[in-house]
N, C-alpha and C positions, 0 to 999 in steps of 0.2 A: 300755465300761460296766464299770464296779469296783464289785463287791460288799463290802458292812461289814455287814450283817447279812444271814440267811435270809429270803426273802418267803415267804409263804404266800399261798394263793389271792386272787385277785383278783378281783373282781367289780365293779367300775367304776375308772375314770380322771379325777381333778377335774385342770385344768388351771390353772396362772398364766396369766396371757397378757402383760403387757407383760415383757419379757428372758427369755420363756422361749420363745414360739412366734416372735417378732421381737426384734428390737435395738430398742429404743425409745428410748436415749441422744439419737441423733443427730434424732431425731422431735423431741423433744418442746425440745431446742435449737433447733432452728429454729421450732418453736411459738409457742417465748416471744419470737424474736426480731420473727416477724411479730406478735404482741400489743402487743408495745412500738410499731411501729407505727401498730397499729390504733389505741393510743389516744392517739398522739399528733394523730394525724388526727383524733381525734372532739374531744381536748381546743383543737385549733386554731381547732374552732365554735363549741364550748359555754366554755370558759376559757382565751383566746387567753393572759391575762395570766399563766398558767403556763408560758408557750412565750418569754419575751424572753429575756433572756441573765441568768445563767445556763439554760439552756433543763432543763427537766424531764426524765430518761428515764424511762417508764413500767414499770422492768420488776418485778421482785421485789420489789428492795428498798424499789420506791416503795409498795408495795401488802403488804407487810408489818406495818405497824401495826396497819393494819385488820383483817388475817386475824388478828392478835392478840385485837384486838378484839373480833371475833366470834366467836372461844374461849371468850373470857372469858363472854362474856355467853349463852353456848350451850352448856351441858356437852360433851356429844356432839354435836355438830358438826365437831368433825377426824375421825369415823366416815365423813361425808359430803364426799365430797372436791367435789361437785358445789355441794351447796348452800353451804360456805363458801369458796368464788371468787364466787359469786353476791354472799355476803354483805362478801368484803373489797371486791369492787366497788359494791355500792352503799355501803357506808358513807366508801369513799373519794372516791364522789360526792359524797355528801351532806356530809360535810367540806370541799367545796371549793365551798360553798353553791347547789348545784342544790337546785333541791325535792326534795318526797319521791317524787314519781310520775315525774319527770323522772330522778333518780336510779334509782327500781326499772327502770324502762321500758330507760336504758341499759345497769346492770348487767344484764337480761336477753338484750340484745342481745350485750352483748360476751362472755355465756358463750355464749350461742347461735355467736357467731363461733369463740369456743375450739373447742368442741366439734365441731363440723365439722373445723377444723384437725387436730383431736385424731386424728381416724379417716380423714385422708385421709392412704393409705400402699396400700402394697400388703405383704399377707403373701408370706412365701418361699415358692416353690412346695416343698419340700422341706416344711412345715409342714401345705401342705394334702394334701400325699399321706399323712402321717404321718396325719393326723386322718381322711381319709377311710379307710383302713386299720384303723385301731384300732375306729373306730365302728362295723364291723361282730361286730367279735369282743367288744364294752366298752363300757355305758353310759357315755357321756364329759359330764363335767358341765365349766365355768370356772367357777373360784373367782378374784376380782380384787377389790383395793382401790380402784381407778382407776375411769374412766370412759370408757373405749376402747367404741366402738358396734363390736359385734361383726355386727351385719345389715349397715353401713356396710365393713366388711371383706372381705363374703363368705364370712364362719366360724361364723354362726350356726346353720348348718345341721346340724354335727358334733356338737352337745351337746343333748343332753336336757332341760338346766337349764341357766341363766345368773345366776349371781350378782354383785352389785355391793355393797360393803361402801355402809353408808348408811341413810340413813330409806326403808323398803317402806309403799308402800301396802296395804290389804290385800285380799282380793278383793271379787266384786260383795255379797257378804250383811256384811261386813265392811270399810269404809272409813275403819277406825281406823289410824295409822302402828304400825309397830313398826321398833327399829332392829337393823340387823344389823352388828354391829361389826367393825372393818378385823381381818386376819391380823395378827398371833398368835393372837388371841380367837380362841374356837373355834365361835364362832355358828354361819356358813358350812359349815364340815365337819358340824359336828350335824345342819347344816340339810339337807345333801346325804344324808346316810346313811337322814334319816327319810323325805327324799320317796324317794329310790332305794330304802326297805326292804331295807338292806344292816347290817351291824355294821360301828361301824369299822374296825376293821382288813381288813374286805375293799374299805377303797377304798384306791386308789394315788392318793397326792397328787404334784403334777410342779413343781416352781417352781425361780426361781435363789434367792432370799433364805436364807440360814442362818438366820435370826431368824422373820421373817411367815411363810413356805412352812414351813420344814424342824422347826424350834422349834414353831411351831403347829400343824403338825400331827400332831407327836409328840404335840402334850400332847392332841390330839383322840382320841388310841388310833390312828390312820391309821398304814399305811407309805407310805413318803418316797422320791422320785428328786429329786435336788439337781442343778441344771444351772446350774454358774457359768459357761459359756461368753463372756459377756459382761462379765465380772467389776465387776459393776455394786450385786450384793446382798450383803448383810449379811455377815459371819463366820457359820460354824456355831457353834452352843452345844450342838447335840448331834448326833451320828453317824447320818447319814438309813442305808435301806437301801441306795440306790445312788447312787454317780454318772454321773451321764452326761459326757459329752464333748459330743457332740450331739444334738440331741431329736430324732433319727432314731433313735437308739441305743435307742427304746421297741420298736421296729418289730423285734424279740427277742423282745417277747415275747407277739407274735400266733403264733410258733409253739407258745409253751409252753401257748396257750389252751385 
């Protein structure tokens, strides 16, 4: 652990979770690999005549226009990482002239497929001793851009709050959306410090990104632990408090508690 700035008191712990409590790289490659796939298999039923030679591969770049697409026509929808997959897959159906309900029906299915894949992993056990440790001495909240099912993981249990950048439903007296915007935006951290009744600067935020994690939640008023371990996130643009080596390396500072 290398200190760059002084911490002061702490009074909860927000977590990244994909590259910071796992390696999510190699996950999420094999993810896309089995999607491509998946819908070469579905498009073999429904649109053979995109399967002859040259034959289709389904992966990013086939589904790329669409996720443009429904940028475009969605201000905040790259907020929601869930519902524009949803939307580049239906409209990339819908372009290759399925109807509309045949279209929504399989884009739901094949995010429903994603998203299982998404969360089928196992975390390091070096991660779940870290979080069961810490969550006795530290309201521990995840702060996450992505769509990793953390009950799906068996880590749901360590946090007090679970945040997902995206359109929120609101509760039972309230079922209006509001959206809560990806890292660097500071929605999330605001949003953590008012449910937890904390100021920010007594949460510790933990991420690998220099940019989303470290940069946002600087500008939240939060202190920062930066874990490039996987060297998978951003450059820093500003000087967190600590770096880790390994997110064991927090498990320091259940003595200082």
């Amino acid at each position: 652990m290398q200190f760059y700035r002084r911490l002061t008191a702490i009074k909860a712990i927000s977590f990244d979770l994909d590259d910071t409590l796992y390696n999510n790289r190699p996950i999420m490659q094999s993810v896309e690999q089995q999607m491509a796939h998946y819908f070469t298999e579905k498009f073999a039923i429904l649109l053979p005549e995109l399967l002859v030679e040259p034959k289709q591969v389904f992966n990013r770049r086939f589904w790329a226009p669409y996720r443009q697409q429904a940028i475009k026509a969605h201000q905040d929808i790259s907020h929601d990482v869930v519902r524009l997959r949803f939307e580049s897959y239906r409209l990339g159906l819908l372009a290759h002239n399925l109807s509309a309900e045949a279209a929504r029906k399989e884009a739901q299915a094949g995010l429903d497929y994603f998203i299982n894949l998404r969360s089928d992993f196992t975390v390091p056990k070096e991660s779940h001793e870290l979080l069961a440790s810490l969550s006795k001495a530290f309201p521990l909240v995840s702060i996450s851009n992505g769509n990793v099912d953390t009950r799906a993981l068996g880590i749901d249990h360590y946090f007090q709050h679970i945040y997902h950048a995206g359109f929120q439903t609101g509760n039972c007296h309230d079922e209006s959306e509001h959206l809560l915007k990806q890292k660097p935006e500071t929605d999330m951290f605001s949003l953590v410090c008012q449910q937890l009744d904390i100021l920010p600067e007594q949460l510790l935020h933990v991420g690998d990104c220099g940019f989303a994690d470290i940069h946002g939640a600087l500008n939240a008023g939060c202190q920062t632990a930066w874990l490039p371990q996987y060297g998978v996130g951003k450059s820093l643009q500003q000087i967190p408090h600590i770096e880790l080596s390994l997110v064991s390396d927090l498990s320091q500072l259940i003595r200082k508690a």
